[in-house]
C-alpha positions as a printed NumPy array, in Angstrom:
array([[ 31.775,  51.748,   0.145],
       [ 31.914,  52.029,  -3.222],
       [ 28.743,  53.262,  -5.568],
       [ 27.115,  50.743,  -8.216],
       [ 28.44 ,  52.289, -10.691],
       [ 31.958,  52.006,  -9.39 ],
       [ 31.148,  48.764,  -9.318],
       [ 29.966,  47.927, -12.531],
       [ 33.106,  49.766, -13.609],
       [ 35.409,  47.29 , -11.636],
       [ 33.616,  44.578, -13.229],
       [ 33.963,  45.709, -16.685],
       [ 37.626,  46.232, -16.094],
       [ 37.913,  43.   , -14.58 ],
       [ 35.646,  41.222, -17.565],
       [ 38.149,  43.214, -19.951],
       [ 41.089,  42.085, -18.543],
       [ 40.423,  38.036, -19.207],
       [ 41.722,  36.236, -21.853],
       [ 39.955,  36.059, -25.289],
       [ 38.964,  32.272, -24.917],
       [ 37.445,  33.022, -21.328],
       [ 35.313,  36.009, -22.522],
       [ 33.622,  33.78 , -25.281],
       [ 33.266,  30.515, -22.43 ],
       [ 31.628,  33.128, -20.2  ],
       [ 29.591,  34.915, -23.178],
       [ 27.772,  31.791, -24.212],
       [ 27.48 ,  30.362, -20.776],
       [ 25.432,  33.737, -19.991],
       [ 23.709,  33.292, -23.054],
       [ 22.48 ,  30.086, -22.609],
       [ 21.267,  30.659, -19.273],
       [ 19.124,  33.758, -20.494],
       [ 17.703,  31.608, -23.418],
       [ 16.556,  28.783, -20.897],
       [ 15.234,  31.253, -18.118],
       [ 13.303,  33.199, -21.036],
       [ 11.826,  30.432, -22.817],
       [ 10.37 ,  29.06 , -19.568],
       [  9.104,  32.148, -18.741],
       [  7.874,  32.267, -21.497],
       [  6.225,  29.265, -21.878],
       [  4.679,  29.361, -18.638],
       [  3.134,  32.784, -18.904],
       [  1.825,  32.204, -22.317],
       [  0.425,  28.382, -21.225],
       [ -0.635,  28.77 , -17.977],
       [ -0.642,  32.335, -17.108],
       [ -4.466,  33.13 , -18.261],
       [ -5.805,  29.294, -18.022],
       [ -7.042,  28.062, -15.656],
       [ -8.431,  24.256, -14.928],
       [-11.881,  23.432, -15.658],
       [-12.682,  19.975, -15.697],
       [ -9.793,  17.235, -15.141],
       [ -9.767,  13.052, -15.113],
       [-12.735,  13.133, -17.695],
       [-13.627,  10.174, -19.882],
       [-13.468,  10.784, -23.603],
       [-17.504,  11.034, -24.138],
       [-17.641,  13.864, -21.12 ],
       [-14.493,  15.327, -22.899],
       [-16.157,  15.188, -26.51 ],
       [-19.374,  16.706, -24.809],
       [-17.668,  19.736, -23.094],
       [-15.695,  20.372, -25.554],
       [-18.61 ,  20.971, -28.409],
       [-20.395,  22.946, -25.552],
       [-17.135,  25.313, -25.459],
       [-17.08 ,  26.084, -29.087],
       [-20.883,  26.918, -28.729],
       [-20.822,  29.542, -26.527],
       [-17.163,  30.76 , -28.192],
       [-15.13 ,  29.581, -25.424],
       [-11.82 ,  28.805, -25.686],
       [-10.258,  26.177, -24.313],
       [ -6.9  ,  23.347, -24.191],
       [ -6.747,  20.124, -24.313],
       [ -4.441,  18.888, -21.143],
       [ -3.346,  15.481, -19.651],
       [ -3.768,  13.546, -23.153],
       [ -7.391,  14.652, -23.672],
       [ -8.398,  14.181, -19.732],
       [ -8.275,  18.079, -18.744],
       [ -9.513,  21.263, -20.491],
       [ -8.465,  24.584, -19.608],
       [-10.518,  27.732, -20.159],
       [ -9.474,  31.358, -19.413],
       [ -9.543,  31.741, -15.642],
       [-11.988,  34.738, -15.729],
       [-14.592,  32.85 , -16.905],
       [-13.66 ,  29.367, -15.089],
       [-16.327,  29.242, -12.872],
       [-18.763,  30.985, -14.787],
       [-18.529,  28.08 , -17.486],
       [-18.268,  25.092, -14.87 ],
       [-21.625,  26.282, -13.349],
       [-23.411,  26.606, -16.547],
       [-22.138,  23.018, -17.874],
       [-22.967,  21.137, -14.142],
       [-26.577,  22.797, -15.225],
       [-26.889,  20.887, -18.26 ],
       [-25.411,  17.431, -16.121],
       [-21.9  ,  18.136, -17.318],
       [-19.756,  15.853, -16.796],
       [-22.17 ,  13.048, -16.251],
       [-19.035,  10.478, -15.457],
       [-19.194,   8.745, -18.375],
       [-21.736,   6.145, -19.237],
       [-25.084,   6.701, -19.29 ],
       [-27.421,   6.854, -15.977],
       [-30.693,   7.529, -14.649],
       [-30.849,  10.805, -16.331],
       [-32.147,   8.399, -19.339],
       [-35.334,   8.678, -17.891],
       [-35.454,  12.607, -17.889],
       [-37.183,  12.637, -21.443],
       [-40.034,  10.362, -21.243],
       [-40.877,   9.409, -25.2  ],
       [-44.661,   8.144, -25.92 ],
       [-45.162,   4.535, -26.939],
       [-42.032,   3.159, -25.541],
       [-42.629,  -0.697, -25.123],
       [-41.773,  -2.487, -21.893],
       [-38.943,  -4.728, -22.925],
       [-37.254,  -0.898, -23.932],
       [-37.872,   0.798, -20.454],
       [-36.418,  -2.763, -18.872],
       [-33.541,  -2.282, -21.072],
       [-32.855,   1.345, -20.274],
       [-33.169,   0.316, -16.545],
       [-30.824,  -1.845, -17.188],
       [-28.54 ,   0.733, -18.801],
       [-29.318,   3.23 , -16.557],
       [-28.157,   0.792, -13.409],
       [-24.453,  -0.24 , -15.088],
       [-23.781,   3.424, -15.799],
       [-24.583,   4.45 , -12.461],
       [-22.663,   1.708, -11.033],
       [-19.804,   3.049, -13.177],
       [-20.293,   6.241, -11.767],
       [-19.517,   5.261,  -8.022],
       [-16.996,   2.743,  -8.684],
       [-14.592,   5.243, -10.749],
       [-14.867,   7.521,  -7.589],
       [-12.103,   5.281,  -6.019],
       [ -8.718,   7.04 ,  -6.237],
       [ -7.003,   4.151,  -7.75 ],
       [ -9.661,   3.123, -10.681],
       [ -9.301,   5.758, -13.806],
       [-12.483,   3.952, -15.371],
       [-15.231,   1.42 , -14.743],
       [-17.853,  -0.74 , -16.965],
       [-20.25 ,  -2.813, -14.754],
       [-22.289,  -5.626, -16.973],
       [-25.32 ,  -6.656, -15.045],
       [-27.298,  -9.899, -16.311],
       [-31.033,  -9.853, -15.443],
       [-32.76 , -12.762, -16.128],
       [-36.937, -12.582, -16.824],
       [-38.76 , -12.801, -13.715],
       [-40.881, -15.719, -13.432],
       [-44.684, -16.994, -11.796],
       [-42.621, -20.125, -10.924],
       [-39.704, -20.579,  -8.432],
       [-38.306, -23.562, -10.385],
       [-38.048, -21.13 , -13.375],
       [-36.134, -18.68 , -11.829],
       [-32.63 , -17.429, -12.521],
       [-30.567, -15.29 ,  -9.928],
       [-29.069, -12.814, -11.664],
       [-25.299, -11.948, -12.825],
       [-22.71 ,  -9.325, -12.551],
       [-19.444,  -8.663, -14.357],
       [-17.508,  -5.93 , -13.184],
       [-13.808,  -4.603, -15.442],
       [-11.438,  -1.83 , -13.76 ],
       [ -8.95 ,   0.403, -15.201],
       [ -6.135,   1.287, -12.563],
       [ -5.224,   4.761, -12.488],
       [ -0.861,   4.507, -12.852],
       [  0.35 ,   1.513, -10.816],
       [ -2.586,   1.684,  -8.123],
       [ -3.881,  -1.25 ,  -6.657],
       [ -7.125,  -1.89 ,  -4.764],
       [ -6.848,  -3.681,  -1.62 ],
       [ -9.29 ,  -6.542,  -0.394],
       [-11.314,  -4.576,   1.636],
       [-11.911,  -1.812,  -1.274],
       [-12.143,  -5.031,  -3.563],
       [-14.989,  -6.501,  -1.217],
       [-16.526,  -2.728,  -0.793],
       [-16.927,  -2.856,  -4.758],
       [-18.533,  -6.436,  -4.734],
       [-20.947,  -5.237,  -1.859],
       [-21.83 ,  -2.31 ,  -3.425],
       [-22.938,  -3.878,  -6.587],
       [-24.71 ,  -7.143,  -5.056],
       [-26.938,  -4.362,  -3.048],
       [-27.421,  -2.422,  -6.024],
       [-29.325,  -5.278,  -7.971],
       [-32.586,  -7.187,  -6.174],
       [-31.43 , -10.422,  -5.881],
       [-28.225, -10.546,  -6.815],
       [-25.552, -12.209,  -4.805],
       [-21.468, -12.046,  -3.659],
       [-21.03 , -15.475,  -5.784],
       [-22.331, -14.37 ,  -8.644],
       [-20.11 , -11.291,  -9.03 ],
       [-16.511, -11.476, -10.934],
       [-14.131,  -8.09 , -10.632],
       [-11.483,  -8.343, -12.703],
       [ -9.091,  -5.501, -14.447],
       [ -8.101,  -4.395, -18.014],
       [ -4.674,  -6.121, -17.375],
       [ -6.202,  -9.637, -17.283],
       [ -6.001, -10.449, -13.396],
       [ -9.24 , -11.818, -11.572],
       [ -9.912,  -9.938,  -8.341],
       [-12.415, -11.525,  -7.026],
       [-14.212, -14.784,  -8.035],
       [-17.236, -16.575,  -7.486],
       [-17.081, -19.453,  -5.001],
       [-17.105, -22.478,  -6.862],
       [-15.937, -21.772,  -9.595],
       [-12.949, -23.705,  -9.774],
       [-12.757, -26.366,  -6.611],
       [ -9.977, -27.505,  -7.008],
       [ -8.334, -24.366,  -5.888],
       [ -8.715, -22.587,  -2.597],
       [-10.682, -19.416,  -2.582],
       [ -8.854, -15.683,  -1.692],
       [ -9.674, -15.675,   2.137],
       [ -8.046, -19.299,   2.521],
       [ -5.565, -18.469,   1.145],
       [ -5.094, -15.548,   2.977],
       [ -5.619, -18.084,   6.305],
       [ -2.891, -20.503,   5.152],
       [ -0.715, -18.368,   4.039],
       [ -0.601, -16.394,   7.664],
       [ -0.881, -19.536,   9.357],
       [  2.808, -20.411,   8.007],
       [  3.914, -16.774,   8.429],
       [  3.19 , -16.726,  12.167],
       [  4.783, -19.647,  12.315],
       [  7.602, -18.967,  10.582],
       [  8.332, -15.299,  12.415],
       [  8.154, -17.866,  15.779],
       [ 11.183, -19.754,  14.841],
       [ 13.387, -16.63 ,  13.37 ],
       [ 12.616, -14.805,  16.185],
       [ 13.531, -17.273,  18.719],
       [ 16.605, -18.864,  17.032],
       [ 17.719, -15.442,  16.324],
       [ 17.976, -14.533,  19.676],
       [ 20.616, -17.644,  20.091],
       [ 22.565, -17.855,  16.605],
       [ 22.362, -14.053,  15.871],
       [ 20.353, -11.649,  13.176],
       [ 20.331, -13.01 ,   9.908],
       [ 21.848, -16.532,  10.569],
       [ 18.655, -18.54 ,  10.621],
       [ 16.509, -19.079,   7.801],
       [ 12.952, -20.873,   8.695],
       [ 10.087, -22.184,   5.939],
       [  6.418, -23.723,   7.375],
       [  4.234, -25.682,   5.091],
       [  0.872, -26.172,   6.632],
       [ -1.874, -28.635,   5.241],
       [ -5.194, -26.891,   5.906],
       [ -8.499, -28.913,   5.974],
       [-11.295, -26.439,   5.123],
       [-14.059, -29.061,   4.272],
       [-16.819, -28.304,   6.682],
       [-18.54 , -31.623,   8.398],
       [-21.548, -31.666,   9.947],
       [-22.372, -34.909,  12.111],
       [-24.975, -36.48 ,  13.914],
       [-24.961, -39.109,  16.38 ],
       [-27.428, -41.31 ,  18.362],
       [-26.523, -43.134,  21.282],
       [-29.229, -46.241,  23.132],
       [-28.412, -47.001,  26.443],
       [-29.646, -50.677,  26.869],
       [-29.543, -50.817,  30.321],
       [-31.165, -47.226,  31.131],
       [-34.914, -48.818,  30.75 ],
       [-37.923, -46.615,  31.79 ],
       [-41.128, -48.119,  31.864],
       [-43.394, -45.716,  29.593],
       [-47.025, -47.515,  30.346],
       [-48.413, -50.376,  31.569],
       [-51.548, -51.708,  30.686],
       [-53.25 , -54.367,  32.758],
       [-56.203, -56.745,  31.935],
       [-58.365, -59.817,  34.004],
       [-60.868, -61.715,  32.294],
       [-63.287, -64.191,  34.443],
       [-66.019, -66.795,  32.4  ],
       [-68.261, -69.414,  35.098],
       [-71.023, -71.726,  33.429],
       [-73.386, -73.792,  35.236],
       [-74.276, -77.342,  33.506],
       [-78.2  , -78.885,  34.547],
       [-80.514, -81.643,  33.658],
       [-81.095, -82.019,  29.543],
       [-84.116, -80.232,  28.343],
       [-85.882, -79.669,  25.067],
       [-86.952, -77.511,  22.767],
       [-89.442, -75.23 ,  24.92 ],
       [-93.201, -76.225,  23.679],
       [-92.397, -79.249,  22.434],
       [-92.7  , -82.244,  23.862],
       [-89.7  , -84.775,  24.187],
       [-90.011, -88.101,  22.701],
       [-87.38 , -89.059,  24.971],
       [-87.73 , -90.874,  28.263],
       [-87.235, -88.458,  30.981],
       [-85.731, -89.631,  34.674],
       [-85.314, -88.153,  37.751],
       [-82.376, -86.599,  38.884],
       [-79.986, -88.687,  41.187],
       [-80.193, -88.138,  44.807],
       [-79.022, -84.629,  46.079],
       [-78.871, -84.189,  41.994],
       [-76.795, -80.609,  42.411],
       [-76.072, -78.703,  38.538],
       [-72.333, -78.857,  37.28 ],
       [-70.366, -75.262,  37.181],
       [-67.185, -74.634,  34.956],
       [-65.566, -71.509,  34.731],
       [-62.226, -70.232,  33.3  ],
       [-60.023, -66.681,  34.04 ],
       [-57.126, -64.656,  32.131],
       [-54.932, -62.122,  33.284],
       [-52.291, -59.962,  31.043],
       [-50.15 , -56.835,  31.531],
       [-49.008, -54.834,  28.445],
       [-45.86 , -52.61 ,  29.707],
       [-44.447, -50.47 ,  27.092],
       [-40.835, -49.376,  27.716],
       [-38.267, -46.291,  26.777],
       [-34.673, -46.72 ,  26.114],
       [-32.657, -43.849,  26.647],
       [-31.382, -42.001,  23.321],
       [-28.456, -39.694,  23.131],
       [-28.765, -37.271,  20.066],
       [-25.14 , -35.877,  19.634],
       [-24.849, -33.027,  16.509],
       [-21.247, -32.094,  15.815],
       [-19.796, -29.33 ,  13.575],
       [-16.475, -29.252,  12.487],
       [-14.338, -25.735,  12.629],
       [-13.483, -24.502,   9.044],
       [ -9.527, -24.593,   9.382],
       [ -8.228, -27.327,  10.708],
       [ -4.316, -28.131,  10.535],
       [ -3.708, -31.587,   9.493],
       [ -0.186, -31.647,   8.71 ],
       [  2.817, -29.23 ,   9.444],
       [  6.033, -29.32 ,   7.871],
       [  8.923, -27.663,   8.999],
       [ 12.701, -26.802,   7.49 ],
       [ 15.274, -25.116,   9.093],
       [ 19.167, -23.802,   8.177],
       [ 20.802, -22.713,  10.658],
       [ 24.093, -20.851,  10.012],
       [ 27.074, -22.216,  12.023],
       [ 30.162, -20.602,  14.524],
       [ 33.159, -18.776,  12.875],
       [ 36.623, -18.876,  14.141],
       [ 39.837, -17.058,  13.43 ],
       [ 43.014, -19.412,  12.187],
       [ 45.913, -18.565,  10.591],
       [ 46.401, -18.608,   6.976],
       [ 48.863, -20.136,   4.779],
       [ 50.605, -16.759,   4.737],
       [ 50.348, -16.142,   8.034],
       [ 46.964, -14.101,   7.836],
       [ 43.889, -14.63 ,   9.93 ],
       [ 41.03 , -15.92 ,   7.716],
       [ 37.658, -17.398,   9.197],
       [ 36.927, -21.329,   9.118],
       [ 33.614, -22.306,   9.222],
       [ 32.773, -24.565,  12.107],
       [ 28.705, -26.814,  11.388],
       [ 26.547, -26.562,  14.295],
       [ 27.594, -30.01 ,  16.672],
       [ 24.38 , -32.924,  16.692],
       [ 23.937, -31.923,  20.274],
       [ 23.   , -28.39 ,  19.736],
       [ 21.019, -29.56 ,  15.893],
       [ 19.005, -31.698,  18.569],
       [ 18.42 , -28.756,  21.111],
       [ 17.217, -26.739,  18.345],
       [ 14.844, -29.258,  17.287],
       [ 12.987, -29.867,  20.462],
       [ 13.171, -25.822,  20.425],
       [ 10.886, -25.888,  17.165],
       [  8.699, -28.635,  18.219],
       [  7.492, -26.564,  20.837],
       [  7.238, -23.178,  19.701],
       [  5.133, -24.253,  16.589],
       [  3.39 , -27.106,  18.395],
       [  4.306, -29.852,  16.184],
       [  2.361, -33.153,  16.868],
       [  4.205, -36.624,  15.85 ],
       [  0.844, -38.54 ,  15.519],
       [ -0.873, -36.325,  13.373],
       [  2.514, -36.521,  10.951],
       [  4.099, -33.446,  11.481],
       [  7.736, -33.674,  10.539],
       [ 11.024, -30.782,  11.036],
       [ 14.027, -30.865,   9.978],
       [ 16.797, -29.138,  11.195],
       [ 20.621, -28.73 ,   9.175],
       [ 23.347, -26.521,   9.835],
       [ 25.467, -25.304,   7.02 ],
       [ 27.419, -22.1  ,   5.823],
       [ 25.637, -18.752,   4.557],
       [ 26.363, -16.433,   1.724],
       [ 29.944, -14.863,   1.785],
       [ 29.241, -11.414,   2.932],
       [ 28.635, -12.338,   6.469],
       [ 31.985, -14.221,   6.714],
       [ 33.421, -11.307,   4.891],
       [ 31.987,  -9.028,   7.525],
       [ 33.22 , -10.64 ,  10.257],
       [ 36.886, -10.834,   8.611],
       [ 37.332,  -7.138,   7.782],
       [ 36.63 ,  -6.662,  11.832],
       [ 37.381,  -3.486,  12.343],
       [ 38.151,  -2.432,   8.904],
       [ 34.756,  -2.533,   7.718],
       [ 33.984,   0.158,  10.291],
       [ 36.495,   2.599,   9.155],
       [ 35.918,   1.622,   5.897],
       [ 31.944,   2.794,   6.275],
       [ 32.773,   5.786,   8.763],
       [ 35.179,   7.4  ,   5.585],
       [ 32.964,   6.417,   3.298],
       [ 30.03 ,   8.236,   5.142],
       [ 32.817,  11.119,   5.967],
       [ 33.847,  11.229,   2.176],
       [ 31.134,  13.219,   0.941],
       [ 31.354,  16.345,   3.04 ],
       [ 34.746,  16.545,   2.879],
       [ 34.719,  16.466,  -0.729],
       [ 32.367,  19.536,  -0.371],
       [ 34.649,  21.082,   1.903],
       [ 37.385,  20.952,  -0.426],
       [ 35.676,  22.438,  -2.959],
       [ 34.378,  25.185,  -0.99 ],
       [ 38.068,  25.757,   0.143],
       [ 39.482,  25.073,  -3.814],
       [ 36.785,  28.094,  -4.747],
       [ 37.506,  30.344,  -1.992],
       [ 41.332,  30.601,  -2.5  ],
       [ 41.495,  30.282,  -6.454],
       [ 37.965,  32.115,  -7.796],
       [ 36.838,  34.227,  -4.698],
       [ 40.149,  35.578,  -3.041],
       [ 41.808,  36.484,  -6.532],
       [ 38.546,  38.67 ,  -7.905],
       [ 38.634,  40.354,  -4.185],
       [ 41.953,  40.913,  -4.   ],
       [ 42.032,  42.305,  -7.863],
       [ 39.183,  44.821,  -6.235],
       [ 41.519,  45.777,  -3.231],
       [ 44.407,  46.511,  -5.834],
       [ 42.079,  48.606,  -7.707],
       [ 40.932,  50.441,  -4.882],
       [ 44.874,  50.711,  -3.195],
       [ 45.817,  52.179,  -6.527],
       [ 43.27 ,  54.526,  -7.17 ],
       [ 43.497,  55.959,  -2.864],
       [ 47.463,  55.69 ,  -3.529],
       [ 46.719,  58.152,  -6.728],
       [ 44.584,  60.357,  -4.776],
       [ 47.424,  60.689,  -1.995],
       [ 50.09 ,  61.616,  -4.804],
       [ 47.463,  64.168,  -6.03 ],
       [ 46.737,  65.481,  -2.303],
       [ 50.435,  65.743,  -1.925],
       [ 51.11 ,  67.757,  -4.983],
       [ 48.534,  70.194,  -4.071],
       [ 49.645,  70.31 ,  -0.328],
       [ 53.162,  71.092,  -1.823],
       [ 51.633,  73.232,  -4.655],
       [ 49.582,  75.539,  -1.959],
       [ 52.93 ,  76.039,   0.16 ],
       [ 54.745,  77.56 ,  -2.37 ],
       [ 51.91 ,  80.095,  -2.486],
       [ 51.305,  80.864,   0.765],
       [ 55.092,  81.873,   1.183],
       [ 55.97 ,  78.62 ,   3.261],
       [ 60.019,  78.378,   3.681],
       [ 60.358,  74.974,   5.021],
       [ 62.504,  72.841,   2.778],
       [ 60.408,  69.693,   2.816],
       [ 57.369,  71.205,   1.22 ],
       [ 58.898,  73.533,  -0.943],
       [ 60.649,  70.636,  -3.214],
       [ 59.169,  70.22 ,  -6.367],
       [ 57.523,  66.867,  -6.668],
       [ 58.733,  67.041, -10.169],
       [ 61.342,  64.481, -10.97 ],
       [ 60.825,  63.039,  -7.31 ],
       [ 60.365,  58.983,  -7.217],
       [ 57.282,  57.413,  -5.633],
       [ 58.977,  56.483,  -2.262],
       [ 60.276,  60.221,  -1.872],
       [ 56.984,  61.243,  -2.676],
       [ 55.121,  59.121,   0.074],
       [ 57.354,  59.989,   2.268],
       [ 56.636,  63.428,   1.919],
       [ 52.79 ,  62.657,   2.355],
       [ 53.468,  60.648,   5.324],
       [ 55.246,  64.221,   6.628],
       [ 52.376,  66.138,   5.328],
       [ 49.227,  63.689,   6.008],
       [ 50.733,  61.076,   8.91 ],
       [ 46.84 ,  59.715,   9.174],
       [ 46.043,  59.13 ,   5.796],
       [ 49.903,  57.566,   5.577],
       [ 48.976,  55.052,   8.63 ],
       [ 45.957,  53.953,   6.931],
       [ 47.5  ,  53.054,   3.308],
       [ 50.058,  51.396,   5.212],
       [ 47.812,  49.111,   6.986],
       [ 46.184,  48.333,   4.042],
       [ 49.199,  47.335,   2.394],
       [ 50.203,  44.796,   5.271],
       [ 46.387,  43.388,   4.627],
       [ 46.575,  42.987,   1.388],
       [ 50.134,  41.588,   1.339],
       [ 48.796,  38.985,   4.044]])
C-alpha cells in the first residue's frame, strides 16, 4: 500500500496532467466551497458560539425592561427573533436569569397584581378599584398568552358600580383580543377554556357576556343573542354533523354498489331549535267524585187557642165560651236540604320540547353511470357512457329513503339523477392496462435514473483516475524490475559468472529482451507483473 505521501504525489501528477480550462473549473469550485464552509463557521462560532439564550417569546415592555437591566449591570447581550429573544454570554446565563426573575422579570407583559406591592398613602378608592381592575386584565393576559398558539393577549373587563338596589344593577362585561402565534388556531374547546377562565375570574360575570375575538378581525366566540337571526356556534356545529352523518350514510352505501368515487351525495337538514314549553289540563266530565255533603232538616209546630187580651187589662169585648169539646188549633211546617259539593277529575299534562328537532330533510344525489367498450370510428376501443336505467334510479331511491329515514308527511323530498363524471375516470378505465405500466415505470424511473448515473460515474470518473493510479504504479514496479535486472546482470559479471544469459550487457538491449531476461533471473517477480498486466488490460 502506498504511503500518503505517495499519494499526494499521484494526485499532484494527476492534477498536473489536466487540461488548463479543467484546473481553473476545479480551482474555483474548491474555492468556493472553502469560502462557504468558512464563513459559516465562522458565523456560527462568532454568533452563537459564546451566547447563549436568556429570555425568548417576550413582549416588547419585558424586552425594553431586561434590556435596560443588562446595560446596568454591564451585561452584554443580542437582540434575537425580531426583538422577542436576548442572548447573553452563556457563562453568566443563569446567573443573570436568576437575578432578573428576583426583581419579577419578565412579568408577561401587562401589568398585574404586583401593582399592589408598593402601597402609596392617600390613594382614594375609585384609584385602588381602578388598579384592581388593571391588575385583573393583566393577569388575565398573563394566563391566556400561556397557550401555545396565542403570541399575545389584552383582556378588557367592564365593571359596573355595585349597587344597594337589585333593579340598579349591571352584570358586568368582558372583551377578550388574541394574537395567533404563525398560522395557529385555537380549537373550541381551548376557545371555551378561555371564556371559562375569564367568566370565573370576575364575580358575576357570565359566558354571554364575554366576546373572544382575534387581531385578524374574526369573532370566536359570541354572546348569545346577539344577533337572532343567526344560529349560534354549537348549532351550527349540530346541523352541520347532522347532514354529514347523513351524507357519509349514502356514499358509503351506494359506494359499495356503483364503486369508489362514483357517487356524490349532499343533505340539507331544517333544524328547529326553538325550545317550547307546554302545559295542558284535561276535565273528565264523567269522572265525578263527591267531595262533601252537607245535610240539613228544619221542623216549626204552633198551637192556635181562644183570643185573649192584653194581660191586666180588662177586655171590653164580650167574651163566650168555647164550643163543645173546644180543642186549640196546631200548624206546623218542616224543610229538608242537602248541599253536596263535587270534584271533577283534572289532568295537568307539562310538555317540553327537545332542542333539535328535524323538520325538513332534503336530499340530492348523482350517481355516476356503467361504461362499456365499443369500437371506434378507426377501429379503436373507446368507452360509451351508458345513464343508470329508471329501474335501478328507483331502487336507489327507496335505498336513500331508508338509510336517512326520510318521512313524506313531514316534507322530506330526494332526488336521485344519473349522469357522467369528470373525464379522468373514463380515461382510467380506457388506458386499462396501460395506466399500470405507465405508473409502475414511472415509479421505476427514478432509481434507475440513479443507477445510471452511478454506472455513468463509475466507468468514466472512477475507473479512469484508478486505472491512471495502476499505470503509475505498473510503471514505476516495471522500472524497479529493469533496475533489479541490471544489477542482477551487473553483480554476475563480478562474481566471475560464465553463463551467457547474464553476462550480456543490458546496454543497447530492447525492453522485451530485457524482461525476458528478468523473467530468467526473477521468474516470481515476472509472474506477478504479468498478472497485473492481464488485470489492468481487462
Amino acid at each position: 500500500m502506498a504511503s500518503p505521501k505517495e499519494m499526494l504525489e499521484q494526485i499532484w501528477s494527476i492534477i498536473t496532467e489536466l487540461p488548463p480550462i479543467q484546473k481553473i473549473a476545479g480551482g474555483l469550485v474548491l474555492a468556493a466551497v472553502v469560502i462557504t464552509l468558512a464563513l459559516i463557521m465562522g458565523r456560527d462560532s462568532g454568533s452563537n458560539s459564546n451566547y447563549g439564550v436568556l429570555f425568548s417569546s417576550l413582549t416588547e415592555s419585558d424586552a425594553a425592561d431586561i434590556v435596560a437591566k443588562l446595560k446596568a449591570q454591564n451585561i452584554p447581550y443580542k437582540l434575537a427573533a425580531n426583538g422577542t429573544a436576548i442572548k447573553v454570554p452563556e457563562d453568566v446565563v443563569l446567573n443573570t436569569r436568576l437575578t432578573l426573575a428576583g426583581e419579577g422579570l419578565p412579568r408577561g407583559g401587562g401589568v398585574g397584581f404586583e401593582i399592589f406591592d408598593r402601597s402609596n398613602l392617600g390613594v382614594t378608592d375609585f384609584v385602588q378599584k381602578l388598579n384592581y381592575q388593571r391588575a385583573l386584565q393583566g393577569e388575565l393576559a398573563r394566563t391566556i398568552r400561556q397557550f401555545q398558539q396565542i403570541s399575545s393577549a389584552r383582556v378588557h373587563l367592564a365593571l359596573p358600580k355595585e349597587s344597594v338596589f337589585v333593579e340598579d344593577q349591571r352584570p358586568p362585561s368582558a372583551s377578550v383580543s388574541i394574537k395567533m402565534r404563525g398560522r395557529g388556531k385555537l380549537s373550541k374547546g381551548q376557545i371555551r377554556a378561555i371564556v371559562n377562565l375569564v367568566a370565573c375570574a370576575v364575580s358575576g360575570l357570565t359566558e354571554n357576556n364575554i366576546t373572544v375575538v382575534d387581531t385578524a378581525g374574526h369573532l370566536l366566540f359570541r354572546r348569545e343573542g346577539d344577533e337572532p337571526g343567526m344560529l349560534s356556534s354549537d348549532q351550527l356545529e349540530y346541523k352541520l354533523k347532522l347532514e354529514s352523518n347523513m351524507r357519509r350514510k349514502l356514499e358509503t352505501m351506494f359506494e359499495e354498489v356503483v364503486g369508489v368515487g362514483k357517487v356524490i351525495a349532499r343533505v340539507s337538514a331544517d333544524v328547529d331549535f326553538n325550545q317550547v314549553n307546554t302545559t295542558e289540563e284535561l276535565y273528565d266530565p264523567d269522572g265525578q267524585v263527591v267531595r262533601s255533603e252537607q245535610l240539613s232538616n228544619e221542623s216549626d209546630k204552633q198551637n192556635a187557642g181562644s183570643a185573649k187580651g192584653i194581660p191586666g187589662v180588662k177586655g171590653d169585648l164580650a167574651t163566650f165560651s168555647g164550643a163543645a169539646g173546644g180543642g186549640a188549633n196546631s200548624s206546623g211546617s218542616n224543610r229538608n236540604s242537602v248541599t253536596r259539593n263535587y270534584e271533577i277529575s283534572k289532568t295537568v299534562k307539562k310538555t317540553k320540547d327537545s332542542v333539535g328537532t328535524v323538520k325538513k330533510i332534503t336530499v340530492a344525489l348523482m350517481v355516476d353511470g356503467s361504461y362499456k367498450m365499443v369500437k371506434g370510428p378507426k377501429g379503436r376501443m373507446i368507452s360509451k357512457y351508458v345513464p343508470r336505467s329508471k329501474a335501478e334510479l328507483a331502487s336507489f331511491t327507496r335505498m336513500a329513503e331508508k338509510a336517512v329515514g326520510l318521512d313524506p308527511d313531514r316534507g322530506d323530498t330526494i332526488e336521485v339523477v344519473s349522469m357522467p363524471f369528470f373525464a379522468p375516470n373514463v380515461q382510467a378505465e380506457n388506458t386499462g392496462g396501460g395506466s399500470k405500466w405507465q405508473q409502475l415505470v414511472l415509479r421505476l424511473a427514478q432509481p434507475i435514473m440513479y443507477l445510471i448515473l452511478a454506472v455513468c460515474f463509475i466507468l468514466f470518473a472512477a475507473r479512469p483516475f484508478f486505472r491512471l493510479l495502476s499505470n503509475k504504479q505498473l510503471e514505476e514496479e516495471k522500472q524497479a524490475m529493469l533496475a533489479a535486472s541490471r544489477l542482477s546482470t551487473a553483480g554476475g559479471r563480478e562474481g566471475g559468472e560464465k553463463e551467457e544469459d547474464l553476462t550480456l550487457p543490458s546496454k543497447g538491449m530492447s525492453d522485451k529482451e530485457k524482461i525476458y531476461k528478468l523473467a530468467q533471473s526473477d521468474p516470481d517477480r515476472a509472474a506477478d507483473l504479468v498478472r497485473r498486466w492481464l488485470r489492468e488490460g481487462a
